[in-house]
C-alpha positions as CSV (number, residue, x, y, z in Angstrom):
1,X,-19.4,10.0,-9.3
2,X,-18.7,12.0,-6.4
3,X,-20.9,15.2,-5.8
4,X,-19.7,18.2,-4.2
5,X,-21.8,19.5,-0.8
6,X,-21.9,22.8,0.7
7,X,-23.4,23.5,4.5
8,X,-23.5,25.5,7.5
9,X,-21.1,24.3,10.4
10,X,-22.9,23.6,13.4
11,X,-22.2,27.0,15.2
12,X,-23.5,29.0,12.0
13,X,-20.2,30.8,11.3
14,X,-18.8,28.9,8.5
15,X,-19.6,27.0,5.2
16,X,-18.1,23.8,5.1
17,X,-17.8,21.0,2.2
18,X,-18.4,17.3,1.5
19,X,-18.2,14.9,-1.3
20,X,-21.5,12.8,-1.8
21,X,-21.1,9.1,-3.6
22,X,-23.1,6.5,-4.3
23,X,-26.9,5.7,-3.9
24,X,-28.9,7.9,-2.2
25,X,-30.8,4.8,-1.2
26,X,-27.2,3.0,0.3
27,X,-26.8,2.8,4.2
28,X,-24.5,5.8,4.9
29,X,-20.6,5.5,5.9
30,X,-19.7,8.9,7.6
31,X,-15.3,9.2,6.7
32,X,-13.3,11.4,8.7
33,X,-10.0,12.6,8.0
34,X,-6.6,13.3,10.2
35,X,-5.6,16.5,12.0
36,X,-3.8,17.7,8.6
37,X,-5.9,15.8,5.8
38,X,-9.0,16.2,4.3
39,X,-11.3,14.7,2.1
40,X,-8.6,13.3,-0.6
41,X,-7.2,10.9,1.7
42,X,-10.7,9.1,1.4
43,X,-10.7,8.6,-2.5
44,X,-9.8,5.4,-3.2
45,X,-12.3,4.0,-0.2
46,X,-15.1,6.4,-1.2
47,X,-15.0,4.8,-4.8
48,X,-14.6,1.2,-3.9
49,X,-17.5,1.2,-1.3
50,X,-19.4,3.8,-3.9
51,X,-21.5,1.1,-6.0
52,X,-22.9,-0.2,-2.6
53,X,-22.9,2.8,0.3
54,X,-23.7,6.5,0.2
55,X,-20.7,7.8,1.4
56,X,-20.1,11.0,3.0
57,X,-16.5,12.4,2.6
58,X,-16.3,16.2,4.7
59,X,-13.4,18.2,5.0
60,X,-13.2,19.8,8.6
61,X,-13.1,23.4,9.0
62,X,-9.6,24.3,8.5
63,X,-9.4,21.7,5.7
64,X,-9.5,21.3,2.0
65,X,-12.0,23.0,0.8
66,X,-13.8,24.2,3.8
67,X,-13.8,27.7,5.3
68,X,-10.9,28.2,8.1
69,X,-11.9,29.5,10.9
70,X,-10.8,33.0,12.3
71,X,-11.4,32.0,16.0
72,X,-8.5,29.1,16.6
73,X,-9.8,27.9,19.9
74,X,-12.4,27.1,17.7
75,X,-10.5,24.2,16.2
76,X,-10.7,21.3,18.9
77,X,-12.8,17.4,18.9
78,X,-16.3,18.9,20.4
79,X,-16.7,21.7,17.3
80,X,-15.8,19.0,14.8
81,X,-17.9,16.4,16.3
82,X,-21.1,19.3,16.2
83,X,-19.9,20.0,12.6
84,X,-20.5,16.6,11.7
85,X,-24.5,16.1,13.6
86,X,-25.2,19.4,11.7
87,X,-23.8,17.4,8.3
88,X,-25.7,14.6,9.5
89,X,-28.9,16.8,9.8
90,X,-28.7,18.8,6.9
91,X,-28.6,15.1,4.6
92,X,-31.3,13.5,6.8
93,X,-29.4,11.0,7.7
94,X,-30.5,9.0,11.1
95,X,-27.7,6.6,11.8
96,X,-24.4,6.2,10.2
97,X,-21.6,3.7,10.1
98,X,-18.3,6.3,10.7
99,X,-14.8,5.6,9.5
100,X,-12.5,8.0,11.0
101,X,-9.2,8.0,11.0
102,X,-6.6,9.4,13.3
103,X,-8.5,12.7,14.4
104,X,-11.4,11.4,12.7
105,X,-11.5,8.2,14.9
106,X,-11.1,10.2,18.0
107,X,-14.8,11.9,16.6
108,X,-15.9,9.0,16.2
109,X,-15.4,7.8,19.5
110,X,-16.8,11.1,20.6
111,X,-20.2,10.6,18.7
112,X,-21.2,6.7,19.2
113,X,-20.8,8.4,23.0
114,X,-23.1,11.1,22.6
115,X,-25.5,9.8,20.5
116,X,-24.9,6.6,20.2
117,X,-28.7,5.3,18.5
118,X,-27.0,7.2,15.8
119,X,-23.8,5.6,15.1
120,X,-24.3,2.0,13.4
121,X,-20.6,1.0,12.8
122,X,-17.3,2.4,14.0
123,X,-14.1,2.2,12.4
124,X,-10.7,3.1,13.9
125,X,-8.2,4.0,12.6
126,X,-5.0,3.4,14.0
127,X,-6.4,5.3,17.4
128,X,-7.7,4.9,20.2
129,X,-9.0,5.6,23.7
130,X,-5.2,6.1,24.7
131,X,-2.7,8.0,22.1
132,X,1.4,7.1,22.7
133,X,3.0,10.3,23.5
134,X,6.0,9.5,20.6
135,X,3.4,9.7,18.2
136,X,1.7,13.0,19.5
137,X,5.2,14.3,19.6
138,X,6.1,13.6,15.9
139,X,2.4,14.8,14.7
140,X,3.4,18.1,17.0
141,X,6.7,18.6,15.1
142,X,5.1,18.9,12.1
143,X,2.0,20.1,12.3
144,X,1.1,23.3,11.5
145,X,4.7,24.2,10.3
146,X,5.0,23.4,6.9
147,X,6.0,26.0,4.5
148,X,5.5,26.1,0.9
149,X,6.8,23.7,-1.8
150,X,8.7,25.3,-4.7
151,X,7.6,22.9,-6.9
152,X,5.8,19.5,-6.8
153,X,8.4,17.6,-6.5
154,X,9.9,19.0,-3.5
155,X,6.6,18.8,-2.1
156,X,6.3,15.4,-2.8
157,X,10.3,15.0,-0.9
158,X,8.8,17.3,2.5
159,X,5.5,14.5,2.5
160,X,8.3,11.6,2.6
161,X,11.0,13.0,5.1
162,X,7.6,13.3,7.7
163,X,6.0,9.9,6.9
164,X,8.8,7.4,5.8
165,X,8.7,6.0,8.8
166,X,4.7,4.9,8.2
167,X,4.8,3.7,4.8
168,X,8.4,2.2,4.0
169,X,7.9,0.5,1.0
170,X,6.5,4.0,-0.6
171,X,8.4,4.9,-3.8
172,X,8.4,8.5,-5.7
173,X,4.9,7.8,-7.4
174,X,3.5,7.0,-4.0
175,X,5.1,10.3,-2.4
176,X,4.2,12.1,-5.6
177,X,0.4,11.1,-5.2
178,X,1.1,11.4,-1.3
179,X,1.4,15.0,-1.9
180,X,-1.1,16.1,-4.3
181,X,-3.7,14.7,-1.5
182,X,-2.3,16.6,1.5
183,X,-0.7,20.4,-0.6
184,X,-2.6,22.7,-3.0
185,X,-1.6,25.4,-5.4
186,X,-2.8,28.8,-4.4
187,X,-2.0,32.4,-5.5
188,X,1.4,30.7,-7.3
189,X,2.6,28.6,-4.8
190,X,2.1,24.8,-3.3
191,X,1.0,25.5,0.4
192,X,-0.4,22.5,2.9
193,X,-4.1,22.3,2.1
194,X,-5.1,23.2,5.9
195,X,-4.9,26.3,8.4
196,X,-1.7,26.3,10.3
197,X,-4.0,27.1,13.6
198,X,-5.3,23.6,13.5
199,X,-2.1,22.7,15.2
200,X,-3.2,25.0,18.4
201,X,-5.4,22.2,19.2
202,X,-1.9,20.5,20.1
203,X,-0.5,22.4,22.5
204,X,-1.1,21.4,26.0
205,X,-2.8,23.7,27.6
206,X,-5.7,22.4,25.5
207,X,-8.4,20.1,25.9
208,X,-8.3,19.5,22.3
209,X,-6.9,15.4,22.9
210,X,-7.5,14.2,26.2
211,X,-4.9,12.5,28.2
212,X,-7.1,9.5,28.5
213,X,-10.0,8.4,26.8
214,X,-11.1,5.0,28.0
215,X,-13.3,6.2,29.8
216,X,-15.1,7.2,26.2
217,X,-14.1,3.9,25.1
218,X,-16.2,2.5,27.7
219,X,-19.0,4.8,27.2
220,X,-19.9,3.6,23.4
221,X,-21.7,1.0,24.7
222,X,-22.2,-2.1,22.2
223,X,-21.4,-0.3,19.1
224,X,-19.7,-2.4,17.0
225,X,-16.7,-1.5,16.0
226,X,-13.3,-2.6,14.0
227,X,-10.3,-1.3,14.9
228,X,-7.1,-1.0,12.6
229,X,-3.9,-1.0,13.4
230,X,-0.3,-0.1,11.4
231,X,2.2,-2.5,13.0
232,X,5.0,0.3,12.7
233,X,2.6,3.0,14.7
234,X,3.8,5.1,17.3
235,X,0.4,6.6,18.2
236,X,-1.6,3.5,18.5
237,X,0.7,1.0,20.6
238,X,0.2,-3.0,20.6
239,X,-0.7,-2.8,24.2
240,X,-3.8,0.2,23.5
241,X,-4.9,-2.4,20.7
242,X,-5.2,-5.7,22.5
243,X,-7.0,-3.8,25.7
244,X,-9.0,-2.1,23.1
245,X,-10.3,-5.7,22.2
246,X,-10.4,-6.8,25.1
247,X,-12.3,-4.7,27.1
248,X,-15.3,-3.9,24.1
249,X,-17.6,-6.5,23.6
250,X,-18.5,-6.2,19.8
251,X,-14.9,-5.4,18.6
252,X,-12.7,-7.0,16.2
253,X,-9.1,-5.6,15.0
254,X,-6.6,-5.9,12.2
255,X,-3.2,-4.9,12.1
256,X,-1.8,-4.2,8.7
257,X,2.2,-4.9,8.2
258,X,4.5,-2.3,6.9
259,X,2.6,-0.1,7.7
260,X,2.6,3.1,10.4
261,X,0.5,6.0,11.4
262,X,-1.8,5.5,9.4
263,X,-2.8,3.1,7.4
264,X,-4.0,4.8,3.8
265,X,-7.3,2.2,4.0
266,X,-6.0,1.5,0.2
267,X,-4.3,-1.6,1.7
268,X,-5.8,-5.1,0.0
269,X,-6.4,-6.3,3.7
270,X,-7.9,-3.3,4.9
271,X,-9.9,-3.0,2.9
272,X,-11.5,-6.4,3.3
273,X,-11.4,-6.2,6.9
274,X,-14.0,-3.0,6.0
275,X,-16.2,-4.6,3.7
276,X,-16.7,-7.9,5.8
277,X,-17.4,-5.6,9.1
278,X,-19.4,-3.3,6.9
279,X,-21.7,-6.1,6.1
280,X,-21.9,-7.4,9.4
């Protein structure tokens, strides 16, 4: 049973939500979402690794159900990453294994850098220290520029005509339950569940994704970490994955067939690829 979690963001100015599984008593998994998600895209891994992890599930500020922000520069990696040590703080919680995908992986990169006698585990994502500019493109088209769904279904048809080319084999179930995870109803209409300013953080004058990260790569140290790959992504390429691996010395990777940017870590293979790198 999930529990819901309010707190302060790191800079004081916002409350900002979690979901809570599992044992109190569990070694904590920290799950980050993508630049337009939130905490839903995390359901189906929260309750599988539930019964033996206490798993922390936040939406960014922006997202779901936390408070958007009315100062957009305020949207970039470094507030998000604070965000998450205040989290971290406010449970107790010492040292974490983080999941993080898209966006969230980038964090993750982020925090086994800064503090890494915090960060136990890393997962990627399908991300990495060096993001293929088609990809960024294609998020950039998108992002932030969604209007509202007249109905359900139609929102269900805008979530397949973006991400199609990530998960082919989806049929209208999948896209039905694609967008009831990434839209919401409010005041009579089915709207994106995130602040259109995220996408600010795109444009590039910003510092919000920086043109290369392996220098961060290299700067997590020994932290062990497991990186997933979709074979059909165009934001983590074959090339960033096999350096990735060879250039960390406690890494191991997976890439998952039929499957793009990103991976819905629903996927039978993923998901043991998670739970034998989860227990070491």
């Amino acid at each position: 049973m999930s529990k819901p979690l309010t707190y302060q963001s790191a800079d004081g100015v916002l409350e900002l939500y979690a979901q809570v599984s599992g044992s109190e008593n569990g070694h904590p998994v920290l799950c980050l979402h993508g630049l337009t998600r939130n905490h839903r895209d995390f359901g189906y891994l929260a309750a599988h690794l539930s019964p033996d992890y206490r798993v922390i599930v936040p939406d960014q500020r922006g997202r779901g159900q936390s408070a958007w922000d009315n100062e957009p520069a305020r949207y970039t990696l470094g507030v998000y990453v604070a965000d998450m040590f205040a989290l971290l703080d406010h449970l107790g919680i010492e040292k974490v294994t983080v999941i993080g995908t898209s966006m969230g992986g980038l964090m993750g990169m982020i925090m086994a850098s800064l503090a890494p006698q915090r960060i136990e585990r890393l997962v990627l994502n399908d991300v990495g220290p060096e993001i293929a500019p088609e990809g960024l493109a294609r998020i950039a088209g998108y992002a932030g520029k969604g209007g509202p769904a007249e109905t359900w279904d139609a929102a269900a048809k805008a979530s397949e005509t973006i991400n199609a080319v990530a998960f082919p084999d989806y049929g209208p179930d999948d896209w039905a339950a694609f967008a009831q995870r990434t839209y919401k109803a409010k005041d009579g209409r089915i709207v994106p569940d995130y602040d259109p300013a995220i996408a600010l953080g795109l444009k590039p004058q910003s510092n919000a994704v920086a043109p290369d990260l392996w220098p961060l790569w290299a700067g997590i140290g020994h932290t062990p970490v497991l990186v997933i790959r979709g074979a059909l992504s165009d934001l983590l390429s074959a090339a960033t994955f096999d350096r990735m691996l060879a250039e960390h010395p406690d890494s191991q990777g997976v890439t998952i067939a039929n499957r793009g940017h990103a991976p819905m870590l629903d996927e039978p293979e993923v998901v043991a690829a998670i739970d034998r790198f989860l227990k070491g």
